[in-house]
Each structure stands twice: as C-alpha cells, then as structure tokens.
N, CA, C and O atoms as a GROMACS GRO file, in nm:
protein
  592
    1UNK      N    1  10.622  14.148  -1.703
    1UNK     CA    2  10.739  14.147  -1.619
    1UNK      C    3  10.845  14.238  -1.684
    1UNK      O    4  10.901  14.220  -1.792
    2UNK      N    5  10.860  14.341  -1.597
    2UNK     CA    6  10.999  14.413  -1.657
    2UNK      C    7  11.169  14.383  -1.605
    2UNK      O    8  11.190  14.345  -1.490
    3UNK      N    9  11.248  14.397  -1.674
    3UNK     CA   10  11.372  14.366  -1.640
    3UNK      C   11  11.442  14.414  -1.546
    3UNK      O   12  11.551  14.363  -1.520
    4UNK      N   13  11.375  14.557  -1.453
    4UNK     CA   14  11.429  14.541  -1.353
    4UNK      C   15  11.369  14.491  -1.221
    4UNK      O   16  11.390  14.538  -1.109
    5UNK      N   17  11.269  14.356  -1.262
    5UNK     CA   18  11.232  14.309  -1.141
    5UNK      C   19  11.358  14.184  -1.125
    5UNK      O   20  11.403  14.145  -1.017
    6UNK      N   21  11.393  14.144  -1.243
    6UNK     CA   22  11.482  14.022  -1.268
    6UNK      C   23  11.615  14.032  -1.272
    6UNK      O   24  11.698  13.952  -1.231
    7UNK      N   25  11.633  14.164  -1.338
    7UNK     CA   26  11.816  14.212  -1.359
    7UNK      C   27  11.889  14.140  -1.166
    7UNK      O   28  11.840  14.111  -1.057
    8UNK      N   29  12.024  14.144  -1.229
    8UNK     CA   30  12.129  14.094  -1.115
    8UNK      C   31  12.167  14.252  -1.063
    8UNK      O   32  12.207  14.339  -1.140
    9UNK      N   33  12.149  14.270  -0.930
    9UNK     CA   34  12.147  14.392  -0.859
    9UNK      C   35  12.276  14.410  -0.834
    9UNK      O   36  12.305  14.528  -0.858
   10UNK      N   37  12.376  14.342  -0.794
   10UNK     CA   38  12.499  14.263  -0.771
   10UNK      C   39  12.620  14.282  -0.864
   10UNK      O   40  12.704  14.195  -0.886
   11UNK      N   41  12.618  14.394  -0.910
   11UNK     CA   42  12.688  14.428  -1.070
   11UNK      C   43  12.866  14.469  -1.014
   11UNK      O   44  12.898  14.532  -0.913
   12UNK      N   45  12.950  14.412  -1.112
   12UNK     CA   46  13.086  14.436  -1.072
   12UNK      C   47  13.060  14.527  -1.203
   12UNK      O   48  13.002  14.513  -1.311
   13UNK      N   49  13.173  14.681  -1.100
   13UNK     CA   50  13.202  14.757  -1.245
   13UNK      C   51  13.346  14.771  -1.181
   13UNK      O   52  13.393  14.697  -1.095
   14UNK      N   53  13.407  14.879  -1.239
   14UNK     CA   54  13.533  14.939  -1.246
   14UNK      C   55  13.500  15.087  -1.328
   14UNK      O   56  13.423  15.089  -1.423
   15UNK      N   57  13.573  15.216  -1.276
   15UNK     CA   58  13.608  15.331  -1.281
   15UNK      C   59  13.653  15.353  -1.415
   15UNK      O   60  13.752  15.280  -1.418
   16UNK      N   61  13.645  15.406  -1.523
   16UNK     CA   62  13.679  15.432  -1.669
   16UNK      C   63  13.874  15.469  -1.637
   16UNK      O   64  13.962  15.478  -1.723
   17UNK      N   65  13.887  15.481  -1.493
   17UNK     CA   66  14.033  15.534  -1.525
   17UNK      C   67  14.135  15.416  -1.459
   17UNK      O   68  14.258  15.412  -1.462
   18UNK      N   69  14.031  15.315  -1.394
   18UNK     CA   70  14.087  15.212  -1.349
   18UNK      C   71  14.235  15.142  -1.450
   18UNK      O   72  14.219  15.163  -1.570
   19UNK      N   73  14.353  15.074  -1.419
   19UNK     CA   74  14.424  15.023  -1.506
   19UNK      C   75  14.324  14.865  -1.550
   19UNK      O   76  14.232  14.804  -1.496
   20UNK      N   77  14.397  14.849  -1.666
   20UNK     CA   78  14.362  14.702  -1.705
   20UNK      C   79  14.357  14.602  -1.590
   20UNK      O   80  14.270  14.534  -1.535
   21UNK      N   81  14.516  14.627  -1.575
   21UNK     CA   82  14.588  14.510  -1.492
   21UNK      C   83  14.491  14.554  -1.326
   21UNK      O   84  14.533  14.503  -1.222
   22UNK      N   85  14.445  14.589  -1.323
   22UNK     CA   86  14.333  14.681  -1.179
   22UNK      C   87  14.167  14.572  -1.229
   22UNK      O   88  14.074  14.522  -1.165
   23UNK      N   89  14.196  14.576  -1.339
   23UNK     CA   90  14.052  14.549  -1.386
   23UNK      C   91  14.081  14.395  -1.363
   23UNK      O   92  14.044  14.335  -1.262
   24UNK      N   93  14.166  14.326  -1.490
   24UNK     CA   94  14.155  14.173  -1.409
   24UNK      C   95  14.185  14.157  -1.315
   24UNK      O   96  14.136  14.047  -1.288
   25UNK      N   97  14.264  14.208  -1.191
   25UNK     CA   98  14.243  14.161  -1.093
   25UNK      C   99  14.090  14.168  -1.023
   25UNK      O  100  14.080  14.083  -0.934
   26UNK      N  101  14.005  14.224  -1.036
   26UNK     CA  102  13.837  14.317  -1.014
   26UNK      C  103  13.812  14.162  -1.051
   26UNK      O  104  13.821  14.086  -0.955
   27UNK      N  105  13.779  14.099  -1.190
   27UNK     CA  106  13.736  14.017  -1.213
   27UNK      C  107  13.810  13.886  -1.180
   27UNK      O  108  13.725  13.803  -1.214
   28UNK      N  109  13.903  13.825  -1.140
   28UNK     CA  110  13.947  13.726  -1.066
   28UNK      C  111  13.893  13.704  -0.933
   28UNK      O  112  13.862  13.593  -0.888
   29UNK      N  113  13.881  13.848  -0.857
   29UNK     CA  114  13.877  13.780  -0.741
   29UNK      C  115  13.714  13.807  -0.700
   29UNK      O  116  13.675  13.755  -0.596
   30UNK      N  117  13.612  13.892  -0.785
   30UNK     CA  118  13.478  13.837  -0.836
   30UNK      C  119  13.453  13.746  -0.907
   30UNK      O  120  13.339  13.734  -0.953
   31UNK      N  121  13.564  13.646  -0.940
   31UNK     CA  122  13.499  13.543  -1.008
   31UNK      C  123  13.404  13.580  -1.125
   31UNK      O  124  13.291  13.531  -1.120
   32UNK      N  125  13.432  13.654  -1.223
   32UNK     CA  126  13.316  13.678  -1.337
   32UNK      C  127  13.446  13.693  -1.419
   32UNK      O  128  13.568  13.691  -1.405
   33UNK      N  129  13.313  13.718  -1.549
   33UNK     CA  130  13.387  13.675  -1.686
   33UNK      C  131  13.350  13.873  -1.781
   33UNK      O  132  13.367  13.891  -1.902
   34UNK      N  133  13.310  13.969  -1.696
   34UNK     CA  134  13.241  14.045  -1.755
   34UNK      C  135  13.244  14.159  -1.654
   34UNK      O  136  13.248  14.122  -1.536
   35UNK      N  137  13.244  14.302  -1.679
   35UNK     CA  138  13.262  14.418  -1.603
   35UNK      C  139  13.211  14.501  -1.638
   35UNK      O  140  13.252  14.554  -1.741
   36UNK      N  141  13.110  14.549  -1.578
   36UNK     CA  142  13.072  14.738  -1.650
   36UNK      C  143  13.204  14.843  -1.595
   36UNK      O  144  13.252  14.853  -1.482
   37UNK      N  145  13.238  14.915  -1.724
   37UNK     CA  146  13.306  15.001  -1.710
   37UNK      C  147  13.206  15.189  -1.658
   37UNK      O  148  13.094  15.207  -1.705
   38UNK      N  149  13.256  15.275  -1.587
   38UNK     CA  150  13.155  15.334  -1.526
   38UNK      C  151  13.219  15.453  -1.514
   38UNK      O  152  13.341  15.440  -1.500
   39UNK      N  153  13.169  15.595  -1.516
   39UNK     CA  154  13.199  15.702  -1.499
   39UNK      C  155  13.093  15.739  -1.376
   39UNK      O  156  12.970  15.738  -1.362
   40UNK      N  157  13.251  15.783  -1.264
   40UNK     CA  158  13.144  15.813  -1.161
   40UNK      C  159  13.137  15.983  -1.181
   40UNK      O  160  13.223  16.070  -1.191
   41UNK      N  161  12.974  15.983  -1.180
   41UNK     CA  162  12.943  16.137  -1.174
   41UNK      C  163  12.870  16.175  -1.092
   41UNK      O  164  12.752  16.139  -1.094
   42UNK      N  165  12.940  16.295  -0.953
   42UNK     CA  166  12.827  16.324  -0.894
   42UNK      C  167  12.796  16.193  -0.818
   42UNK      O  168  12.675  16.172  -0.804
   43UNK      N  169  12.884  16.095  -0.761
   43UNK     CA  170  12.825  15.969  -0.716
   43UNK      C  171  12.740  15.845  -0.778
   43UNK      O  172  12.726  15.734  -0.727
   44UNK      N  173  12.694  15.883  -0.883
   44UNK     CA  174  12.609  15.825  -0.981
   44UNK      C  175  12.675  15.740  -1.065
   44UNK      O  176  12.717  15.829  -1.139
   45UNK      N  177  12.720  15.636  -1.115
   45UNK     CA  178  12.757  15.571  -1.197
   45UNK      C  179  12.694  15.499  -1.333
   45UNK      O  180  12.633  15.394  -1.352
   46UNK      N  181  12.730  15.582  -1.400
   46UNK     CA  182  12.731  15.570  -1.585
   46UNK      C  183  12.802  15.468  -1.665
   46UNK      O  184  12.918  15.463  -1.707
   47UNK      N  185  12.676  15.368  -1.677
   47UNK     CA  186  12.770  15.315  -1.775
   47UNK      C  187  12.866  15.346  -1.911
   47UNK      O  188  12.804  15.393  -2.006
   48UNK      N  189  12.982  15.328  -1.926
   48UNK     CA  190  13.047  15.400  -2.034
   48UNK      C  191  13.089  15.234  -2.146
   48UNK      O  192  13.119  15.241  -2.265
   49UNK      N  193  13.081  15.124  -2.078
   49UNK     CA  194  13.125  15.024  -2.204
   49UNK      C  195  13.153  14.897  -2.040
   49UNK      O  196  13.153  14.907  -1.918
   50UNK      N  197  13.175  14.778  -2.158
   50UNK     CA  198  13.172  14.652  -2.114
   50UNK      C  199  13.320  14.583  -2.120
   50UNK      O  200  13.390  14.619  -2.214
   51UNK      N  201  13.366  14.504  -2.044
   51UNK     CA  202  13.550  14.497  -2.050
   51UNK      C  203  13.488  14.328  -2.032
   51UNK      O  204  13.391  14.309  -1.958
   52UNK      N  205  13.545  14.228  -2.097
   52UNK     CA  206  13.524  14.081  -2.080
   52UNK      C  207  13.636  14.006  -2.117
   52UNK      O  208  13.700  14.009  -2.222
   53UNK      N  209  13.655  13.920  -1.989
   53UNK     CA  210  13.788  13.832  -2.002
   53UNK      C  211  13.838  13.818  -2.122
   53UNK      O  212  13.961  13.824  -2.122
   54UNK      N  213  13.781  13.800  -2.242
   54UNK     CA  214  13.778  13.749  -2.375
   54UNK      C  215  13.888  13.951  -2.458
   54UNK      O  216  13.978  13.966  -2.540
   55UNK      N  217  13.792  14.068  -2.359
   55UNK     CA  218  13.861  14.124  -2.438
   55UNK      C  219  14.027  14.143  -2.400
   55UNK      O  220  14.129  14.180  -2.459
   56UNK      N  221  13.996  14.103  -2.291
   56UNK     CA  222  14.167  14.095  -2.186
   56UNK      C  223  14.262  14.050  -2.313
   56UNK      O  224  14.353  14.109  -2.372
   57UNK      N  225  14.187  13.890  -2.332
   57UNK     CA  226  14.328  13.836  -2.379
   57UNK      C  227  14.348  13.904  -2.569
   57UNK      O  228  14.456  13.897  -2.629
   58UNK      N  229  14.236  13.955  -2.621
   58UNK     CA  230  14.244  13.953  -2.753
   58UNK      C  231  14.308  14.122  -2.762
   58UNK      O  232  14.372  14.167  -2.856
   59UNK      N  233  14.276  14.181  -2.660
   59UNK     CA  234  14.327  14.337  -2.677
   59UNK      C  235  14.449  14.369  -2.648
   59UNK      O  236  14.526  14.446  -2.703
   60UNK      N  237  14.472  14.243  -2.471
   60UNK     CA  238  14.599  14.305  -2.395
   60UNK      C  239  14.704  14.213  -2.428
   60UNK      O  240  14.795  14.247  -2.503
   61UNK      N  241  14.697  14.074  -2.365
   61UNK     CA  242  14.775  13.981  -2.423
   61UNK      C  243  14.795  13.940  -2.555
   61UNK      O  244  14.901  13.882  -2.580
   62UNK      N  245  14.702  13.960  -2.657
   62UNK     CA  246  14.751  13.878  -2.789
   62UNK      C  247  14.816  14.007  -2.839
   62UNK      O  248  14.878  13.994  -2.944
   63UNK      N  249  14.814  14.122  -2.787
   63UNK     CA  250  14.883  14.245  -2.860
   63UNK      C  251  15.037  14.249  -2.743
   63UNK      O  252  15.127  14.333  -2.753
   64UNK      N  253  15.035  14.173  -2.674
   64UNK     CA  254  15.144  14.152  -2.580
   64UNK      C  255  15.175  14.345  -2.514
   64UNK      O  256  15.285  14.398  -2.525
   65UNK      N  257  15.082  14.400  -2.465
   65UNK     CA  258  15.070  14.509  -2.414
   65UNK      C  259  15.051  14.566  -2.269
   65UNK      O  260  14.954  14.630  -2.228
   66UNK      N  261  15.131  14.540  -2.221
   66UNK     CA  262  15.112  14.523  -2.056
   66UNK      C  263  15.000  14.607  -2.020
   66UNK      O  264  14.965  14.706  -2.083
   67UNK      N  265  14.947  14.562  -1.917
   67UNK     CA  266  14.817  14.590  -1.877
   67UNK      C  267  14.830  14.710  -1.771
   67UNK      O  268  14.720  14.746  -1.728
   68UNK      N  269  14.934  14.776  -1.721
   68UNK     CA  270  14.900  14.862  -1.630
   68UNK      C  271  14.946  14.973  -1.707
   68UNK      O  272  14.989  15.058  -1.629
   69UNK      N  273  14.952  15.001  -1.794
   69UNK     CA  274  15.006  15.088  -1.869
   69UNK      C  275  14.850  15.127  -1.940
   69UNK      O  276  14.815  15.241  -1.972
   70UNK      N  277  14.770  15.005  -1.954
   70UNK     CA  278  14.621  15.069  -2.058
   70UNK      C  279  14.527  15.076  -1.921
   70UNK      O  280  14.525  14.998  -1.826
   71UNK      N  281  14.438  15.216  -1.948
   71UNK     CA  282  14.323  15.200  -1.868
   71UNK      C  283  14.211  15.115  -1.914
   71UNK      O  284  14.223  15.050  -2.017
   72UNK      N  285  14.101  15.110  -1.843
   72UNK     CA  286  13.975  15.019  -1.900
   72UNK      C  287  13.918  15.108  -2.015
   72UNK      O  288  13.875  15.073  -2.125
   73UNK      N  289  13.929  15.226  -1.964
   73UNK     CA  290  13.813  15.311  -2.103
   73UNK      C  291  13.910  15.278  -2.227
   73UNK      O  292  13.859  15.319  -2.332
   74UNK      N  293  14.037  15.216  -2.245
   74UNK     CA  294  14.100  15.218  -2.360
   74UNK      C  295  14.085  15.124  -2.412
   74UNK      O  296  14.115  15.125  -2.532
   75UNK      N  297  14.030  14.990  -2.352
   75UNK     CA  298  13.984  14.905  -2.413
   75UNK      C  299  13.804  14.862  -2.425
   75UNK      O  300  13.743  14.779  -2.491
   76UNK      N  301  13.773  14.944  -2.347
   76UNK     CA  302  13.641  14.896  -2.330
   76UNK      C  303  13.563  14.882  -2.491
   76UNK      O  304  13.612  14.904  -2.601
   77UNK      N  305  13.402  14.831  -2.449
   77UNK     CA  306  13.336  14.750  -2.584
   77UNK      C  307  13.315  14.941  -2.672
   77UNK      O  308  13.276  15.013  -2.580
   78UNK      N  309  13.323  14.994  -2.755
   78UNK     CA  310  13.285  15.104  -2.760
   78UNK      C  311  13.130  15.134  -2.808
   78UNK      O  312  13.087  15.250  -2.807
   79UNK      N  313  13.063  15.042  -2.842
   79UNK     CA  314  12.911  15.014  -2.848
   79UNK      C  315  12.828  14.965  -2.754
   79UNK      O  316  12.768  14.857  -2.757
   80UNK      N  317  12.826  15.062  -2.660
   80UNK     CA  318  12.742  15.030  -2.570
   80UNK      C  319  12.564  15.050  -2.584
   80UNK      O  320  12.488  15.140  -2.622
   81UNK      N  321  12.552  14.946  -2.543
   81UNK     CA  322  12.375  14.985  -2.514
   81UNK      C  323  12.331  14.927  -2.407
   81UNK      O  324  12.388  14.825  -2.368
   82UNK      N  325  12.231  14.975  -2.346
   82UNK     CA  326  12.176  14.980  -2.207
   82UNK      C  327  12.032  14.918  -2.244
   82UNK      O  328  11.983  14.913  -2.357
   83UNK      N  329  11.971  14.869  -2.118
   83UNK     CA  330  11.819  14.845  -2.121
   83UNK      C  331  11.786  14.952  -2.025
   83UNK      O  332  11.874  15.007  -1.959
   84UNK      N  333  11.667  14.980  -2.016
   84UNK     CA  334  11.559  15.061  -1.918
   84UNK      C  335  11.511  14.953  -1.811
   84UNK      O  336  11.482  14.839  -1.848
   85UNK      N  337  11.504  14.994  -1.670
   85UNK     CA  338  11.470  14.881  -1.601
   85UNK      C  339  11.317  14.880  -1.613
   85UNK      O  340  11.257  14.777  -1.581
   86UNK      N  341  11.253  14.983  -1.654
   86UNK     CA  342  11.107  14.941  -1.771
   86UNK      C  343  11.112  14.867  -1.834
   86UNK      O  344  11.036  14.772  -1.819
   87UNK      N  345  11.169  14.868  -1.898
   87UNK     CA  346  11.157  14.744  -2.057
   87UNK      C  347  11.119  14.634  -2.035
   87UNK      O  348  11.162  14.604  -1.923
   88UNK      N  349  11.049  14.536  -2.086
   88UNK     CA  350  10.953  14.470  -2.115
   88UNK      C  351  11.068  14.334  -2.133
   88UNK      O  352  11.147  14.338  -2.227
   89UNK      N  353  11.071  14.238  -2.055
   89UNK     CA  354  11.217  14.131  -2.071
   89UNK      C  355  11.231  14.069  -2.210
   89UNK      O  356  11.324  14.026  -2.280
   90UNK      N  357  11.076  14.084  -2.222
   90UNK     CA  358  11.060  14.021  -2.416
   90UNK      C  359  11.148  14.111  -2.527
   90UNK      O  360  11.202  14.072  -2.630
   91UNK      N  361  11.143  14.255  -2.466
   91UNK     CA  362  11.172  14.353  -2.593
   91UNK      C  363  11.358  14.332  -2.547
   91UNK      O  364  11.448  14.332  -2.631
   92UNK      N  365  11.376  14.319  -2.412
   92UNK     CA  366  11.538  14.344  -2.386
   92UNK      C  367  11.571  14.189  -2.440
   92UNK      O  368  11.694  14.179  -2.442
   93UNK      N  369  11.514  14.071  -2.483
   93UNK     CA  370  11.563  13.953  -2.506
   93UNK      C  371  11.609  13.974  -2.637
   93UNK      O  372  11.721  13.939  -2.674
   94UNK      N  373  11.509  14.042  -2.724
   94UNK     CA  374  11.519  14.088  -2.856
   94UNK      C  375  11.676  14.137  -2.876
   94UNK      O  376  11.764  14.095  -2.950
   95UNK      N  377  11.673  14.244  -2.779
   95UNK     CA  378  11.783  14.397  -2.816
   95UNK      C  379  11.933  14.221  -2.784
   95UNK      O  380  12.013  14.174  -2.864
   96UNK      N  381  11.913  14.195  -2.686
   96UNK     CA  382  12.064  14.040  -2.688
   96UNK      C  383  12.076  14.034  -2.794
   96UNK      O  384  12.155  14.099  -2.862
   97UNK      N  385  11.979  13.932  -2.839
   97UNK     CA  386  11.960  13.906  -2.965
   97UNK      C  387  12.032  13.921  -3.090
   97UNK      O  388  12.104  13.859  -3.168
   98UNK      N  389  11.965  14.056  -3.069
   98UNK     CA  390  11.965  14.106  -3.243
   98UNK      C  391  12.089  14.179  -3.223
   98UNK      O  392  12.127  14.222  -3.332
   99UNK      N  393  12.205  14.224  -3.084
   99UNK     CA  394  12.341  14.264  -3.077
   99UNK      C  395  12.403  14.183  -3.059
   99UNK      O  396  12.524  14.204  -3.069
  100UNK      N  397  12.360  14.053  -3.025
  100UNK     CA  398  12.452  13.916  -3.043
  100UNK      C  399  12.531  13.922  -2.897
  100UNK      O  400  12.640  13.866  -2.883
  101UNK      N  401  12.464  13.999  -2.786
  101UNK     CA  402  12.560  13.976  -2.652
  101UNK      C  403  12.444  13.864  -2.588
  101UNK      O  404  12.346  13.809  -2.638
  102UNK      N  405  12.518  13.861  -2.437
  102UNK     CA  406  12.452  13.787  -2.331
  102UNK      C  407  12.427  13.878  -2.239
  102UNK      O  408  12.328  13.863  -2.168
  103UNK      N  409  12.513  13.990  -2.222
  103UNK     CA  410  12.434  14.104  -2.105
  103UNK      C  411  12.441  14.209  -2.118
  103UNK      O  412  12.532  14.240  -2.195
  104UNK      N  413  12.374  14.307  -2.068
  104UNK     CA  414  12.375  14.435  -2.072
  104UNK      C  415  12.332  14.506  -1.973
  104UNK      O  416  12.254  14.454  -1.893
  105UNK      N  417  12.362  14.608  -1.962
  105UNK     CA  418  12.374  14.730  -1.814
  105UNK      C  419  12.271  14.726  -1.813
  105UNK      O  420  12.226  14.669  -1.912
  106UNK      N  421  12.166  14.778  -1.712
  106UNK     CA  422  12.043  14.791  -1.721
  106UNK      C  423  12.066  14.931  -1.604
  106UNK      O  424  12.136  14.935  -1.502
  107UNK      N  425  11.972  15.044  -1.668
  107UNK     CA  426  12.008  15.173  -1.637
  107UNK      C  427  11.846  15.256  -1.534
  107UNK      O  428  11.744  15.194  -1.504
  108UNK      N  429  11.865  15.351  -1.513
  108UNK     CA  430  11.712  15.386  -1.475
  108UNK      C  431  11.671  15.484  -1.540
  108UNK      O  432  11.743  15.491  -1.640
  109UNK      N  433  11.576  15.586  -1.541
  109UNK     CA  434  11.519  15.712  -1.612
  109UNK      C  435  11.674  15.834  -1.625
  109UNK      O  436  11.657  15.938  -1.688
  110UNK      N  437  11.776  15.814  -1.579
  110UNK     CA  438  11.847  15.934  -1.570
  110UNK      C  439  11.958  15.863  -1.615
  110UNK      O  440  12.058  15.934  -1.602
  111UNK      N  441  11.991  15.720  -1.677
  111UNK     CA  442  12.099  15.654  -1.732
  111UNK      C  443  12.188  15.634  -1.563
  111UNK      O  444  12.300  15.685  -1.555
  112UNK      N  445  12.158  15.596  -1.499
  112UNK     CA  446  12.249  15.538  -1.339
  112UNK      C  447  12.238  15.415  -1.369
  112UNK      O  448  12.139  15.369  -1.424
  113UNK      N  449  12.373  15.328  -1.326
  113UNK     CA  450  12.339  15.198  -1.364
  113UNK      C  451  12.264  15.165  -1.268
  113UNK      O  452  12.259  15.257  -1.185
  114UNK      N  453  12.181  15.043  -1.228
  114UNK     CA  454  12.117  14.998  -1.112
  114UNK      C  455  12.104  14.847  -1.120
  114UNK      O  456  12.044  14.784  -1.033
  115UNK      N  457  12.182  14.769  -1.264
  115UNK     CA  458  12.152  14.610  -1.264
  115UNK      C  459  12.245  14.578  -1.426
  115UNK      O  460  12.298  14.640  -1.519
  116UNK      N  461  12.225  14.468  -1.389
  116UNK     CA  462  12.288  14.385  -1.512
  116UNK      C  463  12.203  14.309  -1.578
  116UNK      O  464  12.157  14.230  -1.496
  117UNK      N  465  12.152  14.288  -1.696
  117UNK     CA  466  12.069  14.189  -1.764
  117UNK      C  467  12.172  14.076  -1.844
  117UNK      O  468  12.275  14.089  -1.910
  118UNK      N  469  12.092  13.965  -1.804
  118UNK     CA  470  12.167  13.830  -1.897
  118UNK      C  471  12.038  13.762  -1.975
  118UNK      O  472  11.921  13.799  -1.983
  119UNK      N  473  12.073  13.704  -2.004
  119UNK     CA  474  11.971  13.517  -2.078
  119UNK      C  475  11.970  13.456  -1.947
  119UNK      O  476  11.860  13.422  -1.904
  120UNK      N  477  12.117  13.427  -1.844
  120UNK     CA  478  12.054  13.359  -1.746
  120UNK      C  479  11.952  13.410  -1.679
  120UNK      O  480  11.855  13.342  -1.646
  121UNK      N  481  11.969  13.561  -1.647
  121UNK     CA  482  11.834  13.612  -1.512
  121UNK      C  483  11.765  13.551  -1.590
  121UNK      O  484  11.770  13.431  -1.562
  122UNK      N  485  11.685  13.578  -1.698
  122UNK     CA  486  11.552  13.570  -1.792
  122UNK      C  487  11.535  13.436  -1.790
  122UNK      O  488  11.434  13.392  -1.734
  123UNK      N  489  11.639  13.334  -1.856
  123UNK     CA  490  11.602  13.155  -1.798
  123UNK      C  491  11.540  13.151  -1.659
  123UNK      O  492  11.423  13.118  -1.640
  124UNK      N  493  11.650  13.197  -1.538
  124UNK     CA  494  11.569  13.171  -1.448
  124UNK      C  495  11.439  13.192  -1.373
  124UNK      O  496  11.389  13.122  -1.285
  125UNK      N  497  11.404  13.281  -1.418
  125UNK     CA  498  11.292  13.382  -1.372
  125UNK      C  499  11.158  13.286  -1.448
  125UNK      O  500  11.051  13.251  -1.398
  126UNK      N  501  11.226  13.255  -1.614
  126UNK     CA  502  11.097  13.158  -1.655
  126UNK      C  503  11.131  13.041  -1.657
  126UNK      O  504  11.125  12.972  -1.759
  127UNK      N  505  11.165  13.009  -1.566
  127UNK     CA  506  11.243  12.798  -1.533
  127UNK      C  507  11.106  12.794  -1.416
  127UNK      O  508  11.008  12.720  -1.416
  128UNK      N  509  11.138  12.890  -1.332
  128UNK     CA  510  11.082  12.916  -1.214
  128UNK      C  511  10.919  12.888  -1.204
  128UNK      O  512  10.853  12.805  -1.142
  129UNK      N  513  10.879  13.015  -1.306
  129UNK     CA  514  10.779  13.070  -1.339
  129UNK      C  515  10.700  12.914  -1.400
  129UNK      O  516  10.605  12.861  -1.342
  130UNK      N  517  10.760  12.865  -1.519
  130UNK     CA  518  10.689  12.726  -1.578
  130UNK      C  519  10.713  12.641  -1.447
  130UNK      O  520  10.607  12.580  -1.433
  131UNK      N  521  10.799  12.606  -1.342
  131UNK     CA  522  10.776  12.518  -1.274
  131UNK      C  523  10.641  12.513  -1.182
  131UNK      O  524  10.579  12.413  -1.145
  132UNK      N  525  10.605  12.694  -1.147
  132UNK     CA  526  10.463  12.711  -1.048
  132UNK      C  527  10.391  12.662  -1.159
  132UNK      O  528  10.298  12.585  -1.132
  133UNK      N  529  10.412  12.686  -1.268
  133UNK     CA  530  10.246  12.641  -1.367
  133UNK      C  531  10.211  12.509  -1.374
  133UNK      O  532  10.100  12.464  -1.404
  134UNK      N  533  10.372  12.408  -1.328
  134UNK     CA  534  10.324  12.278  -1.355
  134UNK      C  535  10.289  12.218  -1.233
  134UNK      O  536  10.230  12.110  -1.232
  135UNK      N  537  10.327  12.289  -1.112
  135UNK     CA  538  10.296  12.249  -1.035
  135UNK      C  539  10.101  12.268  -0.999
  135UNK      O  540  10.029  12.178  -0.957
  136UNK      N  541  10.052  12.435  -1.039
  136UNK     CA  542   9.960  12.452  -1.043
  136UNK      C  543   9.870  12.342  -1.156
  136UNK      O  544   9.765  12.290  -1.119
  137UNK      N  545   9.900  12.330  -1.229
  137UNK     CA  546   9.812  12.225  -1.348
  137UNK      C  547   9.846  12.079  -1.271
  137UNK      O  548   9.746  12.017  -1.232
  138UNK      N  549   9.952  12.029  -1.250
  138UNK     CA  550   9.958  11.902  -1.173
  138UNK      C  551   9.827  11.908  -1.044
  138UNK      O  552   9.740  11.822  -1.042
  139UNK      N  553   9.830  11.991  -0.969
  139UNK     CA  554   9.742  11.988  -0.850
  139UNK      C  555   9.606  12.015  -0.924
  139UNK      O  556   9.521  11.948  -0.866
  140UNK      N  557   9.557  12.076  -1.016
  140UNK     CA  558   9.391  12.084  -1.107
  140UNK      C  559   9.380  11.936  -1.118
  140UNK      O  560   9.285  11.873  -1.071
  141UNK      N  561   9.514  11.866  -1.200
  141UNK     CA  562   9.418  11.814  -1.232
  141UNK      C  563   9.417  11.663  -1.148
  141UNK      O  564   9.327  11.582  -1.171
  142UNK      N  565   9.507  11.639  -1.064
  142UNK     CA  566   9.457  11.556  -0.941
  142UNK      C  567   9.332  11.604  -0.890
  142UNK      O  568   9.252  11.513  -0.869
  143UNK      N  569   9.292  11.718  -0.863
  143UNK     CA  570   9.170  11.758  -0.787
  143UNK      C  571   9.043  11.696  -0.887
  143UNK      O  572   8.954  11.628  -0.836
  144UNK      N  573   9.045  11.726  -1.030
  144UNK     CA  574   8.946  11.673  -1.142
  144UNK      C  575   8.956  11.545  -1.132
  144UNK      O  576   8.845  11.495  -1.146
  145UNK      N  577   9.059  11.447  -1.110
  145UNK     CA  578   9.022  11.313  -1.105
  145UNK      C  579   8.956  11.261  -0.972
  145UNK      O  580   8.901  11.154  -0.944
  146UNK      N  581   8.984  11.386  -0.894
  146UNK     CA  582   8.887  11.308  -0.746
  146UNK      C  583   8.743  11.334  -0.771
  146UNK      O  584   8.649  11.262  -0.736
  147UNK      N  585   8.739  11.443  -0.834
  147UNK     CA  586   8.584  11.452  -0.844
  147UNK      C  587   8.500  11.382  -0.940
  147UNK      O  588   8.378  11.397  -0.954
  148UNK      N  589   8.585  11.296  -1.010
  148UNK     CA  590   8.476  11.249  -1.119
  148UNK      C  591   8.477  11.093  -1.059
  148UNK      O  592   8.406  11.007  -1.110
   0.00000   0.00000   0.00000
C-alpha cells in the first residue's frame, strides 16, 4: 500500500505571501490545527513549509507581533520534507517518526502537492484493514465448526 492511496486529498494550504493574520483566519474557519504553506507556480502548487496553530501562538503571539504585518513564508516550519505518493506507508511512518511530526505534504514525481499524510490516515486505513481480517477469520472459522 502506498501513501497516496491513503493520504487526505482535502489539503488546506495558503500562498507563501498570504498574511499571518490571512492564515489563521484559513485555519479557523477550516477547522484544522495545520496548513501547507505553497508557492503557486505555473498553477502548480509547491510545498514551501508547514504553519501550525502551535506556531501562531509561539512565533506571533508570545513575541506579541501582530500578525498582518508577518507573511506565512516568515514564519513557516523551515525544514520541510515531503513524502512521494509512491512511498511505501511503512517507509513514510518511519520518515514521522524519526522527524518527530504527525504530517507531511505528500508530493508527486515533479514535487506538486497532491495530499497530506498523518498517523491518523495510516490508523485508519489499518483499523479498517484488521477489522476485514477479523471479520474474514471470524466467518473461517464458524464455517470449520460446521463442518466438523
């Protein structure tokens, strides 16, 4: 299973030149906690970095820095990394992991964004997945006790 059968298609970004105060409003009234920041090129959108409620308050508010005054690219995560919607969900669980996030852009052969990867898609996809197996092994092995 690769990650872009599972990634969230559904991705909130914002424009690298967007204001802050542009950006939380983006995420209030999407209801999320998390934003790809994006350079549109050519129509194509590039991920350039990640903006999260968390960095709102530790960048904009705890520095008491009004928000329409900073764009997003000025705060955004500046370590970005992307998955391939190839990648293998085992190897992109790893890359979370071992960068200590919960999501990441998920890009195609030419870097366009096209999805978002979390821990939740990946829970759900194998919540799902173990529930057909138990359902499949529950129904074996009722069928084995009729026959014996």
């Amino acid at each position: 299973m690769n990650v872009g059968e599972i990634c969230s298609k559904n991705v909130v970004y914002v424009l690298k030149q967007d204001s802050v105060l542009d950006v939380a409003r983006v995420m209030r009234e999407q209801q999320v906690g998390l934003v790809v920041v994006v350079d549109n090129t050519n129509g194509e959108l590039m991920p350039q970095g990640l903006i999260t409620d968390h960095d709102l308050v530790l960048e904009v508010l705890a520095e008491n820095i009004s928000p329409s005054v900073l764009l997003a690219e000025d705060i955004l995560t500046c370590e970005l990394f992307c998955v391939n919607e190839t990648h293998n969900v085992k190897k992109a669980l790893k890359y979370l992991r071992y960068y200590g996030v919960k999501s990441v852009p998920v890009v195609n052969v030419k870097g366009v964004l096209v999805g978002l990867f979390s821990i939740e898609d990946a829970l759900a996809k194998l919540s799902g997945e173990f529930s057909e197996l138990i359902k499949f092994l529950s129904y074996e092995l009722i069928n084995e006790k009729k026959m014996v």
